[in-house]
Each structure stands twice: as C-alpha cells, then as structure tokens.
KEDREN-183627 format. One record per residue (C-alpha): residue in one letter; x, y, z. Coordinates in steps of 0.02 Angstrom, whole numbers, padded with zeros to 5 digits, always signed. Example, Ala and Ser with C-alpha at 12.3 -4.5 7.8 and 13.67 -1.06 7.14 Angstrom:
a+00615-00225+00390
s+00684-00053+00357
// end
This chain:
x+00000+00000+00000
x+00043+00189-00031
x+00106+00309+00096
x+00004+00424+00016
x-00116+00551+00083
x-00300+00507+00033
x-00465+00614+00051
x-00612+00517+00084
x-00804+00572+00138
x-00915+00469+00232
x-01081+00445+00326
x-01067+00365+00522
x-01224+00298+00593
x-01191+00268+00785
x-01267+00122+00913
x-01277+00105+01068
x-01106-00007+01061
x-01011+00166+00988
x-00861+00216+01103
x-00958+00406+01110
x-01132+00378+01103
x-01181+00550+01056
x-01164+00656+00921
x-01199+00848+00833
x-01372+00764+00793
x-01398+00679+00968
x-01287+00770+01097
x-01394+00689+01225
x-01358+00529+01144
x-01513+00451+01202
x-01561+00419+00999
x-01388+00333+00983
x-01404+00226+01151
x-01571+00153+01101
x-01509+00100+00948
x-01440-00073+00929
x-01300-00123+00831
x-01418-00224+00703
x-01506-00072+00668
x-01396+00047+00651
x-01319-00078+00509
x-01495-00086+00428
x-01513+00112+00406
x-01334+00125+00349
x-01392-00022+00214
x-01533+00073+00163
x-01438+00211+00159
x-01313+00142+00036
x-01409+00071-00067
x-01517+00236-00106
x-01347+00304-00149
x-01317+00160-00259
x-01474+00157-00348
x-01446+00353-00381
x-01614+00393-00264
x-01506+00505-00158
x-01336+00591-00177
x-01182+00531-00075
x-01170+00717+00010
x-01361+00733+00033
x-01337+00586+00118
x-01184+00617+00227
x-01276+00806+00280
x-01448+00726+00342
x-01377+00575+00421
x-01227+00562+00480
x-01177+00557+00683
x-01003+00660+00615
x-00968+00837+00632
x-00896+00810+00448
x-01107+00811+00413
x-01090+01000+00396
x-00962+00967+00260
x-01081+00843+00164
x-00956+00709+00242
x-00791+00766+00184
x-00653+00725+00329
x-00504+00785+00197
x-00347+00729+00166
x-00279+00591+00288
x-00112+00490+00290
x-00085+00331+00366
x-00110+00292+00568
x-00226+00460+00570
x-00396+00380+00557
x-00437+00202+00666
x-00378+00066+00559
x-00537-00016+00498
x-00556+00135+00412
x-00393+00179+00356
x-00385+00002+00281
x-00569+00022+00204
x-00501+00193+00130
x-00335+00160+00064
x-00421-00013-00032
x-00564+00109-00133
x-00538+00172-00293
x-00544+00373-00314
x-00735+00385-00334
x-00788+00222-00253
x-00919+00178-00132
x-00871+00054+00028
x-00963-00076+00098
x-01012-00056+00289
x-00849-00027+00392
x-00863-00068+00557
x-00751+00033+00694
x-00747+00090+00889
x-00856+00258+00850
x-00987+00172+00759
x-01034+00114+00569
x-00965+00206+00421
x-00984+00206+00219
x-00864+00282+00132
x-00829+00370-00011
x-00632+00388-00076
x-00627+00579-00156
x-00453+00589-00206
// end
C-alpha cells in the first residue's frame, strides 16, 4: 500500500455499542443509546443502497444522516495519511478506488460508508 495522503467522505451511523454515544445530531445521545447495533447496520444499508441506486446523492446523504461533525461538510473529513484515522477505516479507505463507494466498515465510533474523493 501507498504512503500516500487520501481524502475520503463518509456517513457514520452510531449504536448504542459506539465508544461516544452522542453526536452533533444527538448530543444527548439518548437516539444513539437506544439504537442497537443491528439497526444501526440496517439504516446504513438502506442508506447505501439509495446512494447506489442514484435515489439520493452521496453528500445529501452524509448532511442529513450522519452522527459526524464532517455532516456539515456533506461528509468530507479531507486529506488523511496513514495511522490518522482508526484502522478499519484507514484500511477500508486506502483499498477504494478514487470515486468508489465502501461496503459497511465497522469501527470503535460506530458504522461508516465511505466514499474515496481523491
């Protein structure tokens, strides 16, 4: 793999397993704490696959539902080198294609699609 720097957006959807179970959205957290694991995975699905299917737009996505400040940004997090995100993600990110869509990536702050920008 590259040592490259990478730029990648992406939409997190927090449960109530998340190591911060509250967000921008939920600073209470009590949204994220009710939600399990199994459905946080099946609104990031759904999620995904209306980007997929062209139904919604990757940022209108990332601005409405995401449990990241990066929201405000339509999911952008910028450029990012190695050992700077947690590693399920940096892994996830560094294996996409400029332009591609990941599958559900699993890490400590919650569930995450991504999208590789540059």
């Amino acid at each position: 793999m590259s040592a490259e720097k990478v730029r990648a957006s992406h939409v997190l959807v927090k449960h109530e397993g998340s190591r911060r179970p509250a967000s921008w959205r939920d600073p209470g957290g009590a949204t994220i704490k009710a939600t399990s694991r199994a459905a946080a995975m099946a609104q990031l699905q759904a999620l995904r696959d209306d980007i997929v299917s062209g139904k919604m737009r990757f940022a209108e996505v990332a601005s409405e539902h995401s449990d990241c400040t990066s929201a405000k940004r339509s999911g952008d997090l910028g450029w990012f080198g190695r050992g700077q995100m947690q590693k399920p993600f940096e892994d996830a990110t560094y294996a996409l294609r400029v332009g591609e869509l990941s599958d559900i990536v699993e890490t400590d702050s919650g569930l995450h699609i991504i999208l590789r920008t540059s």
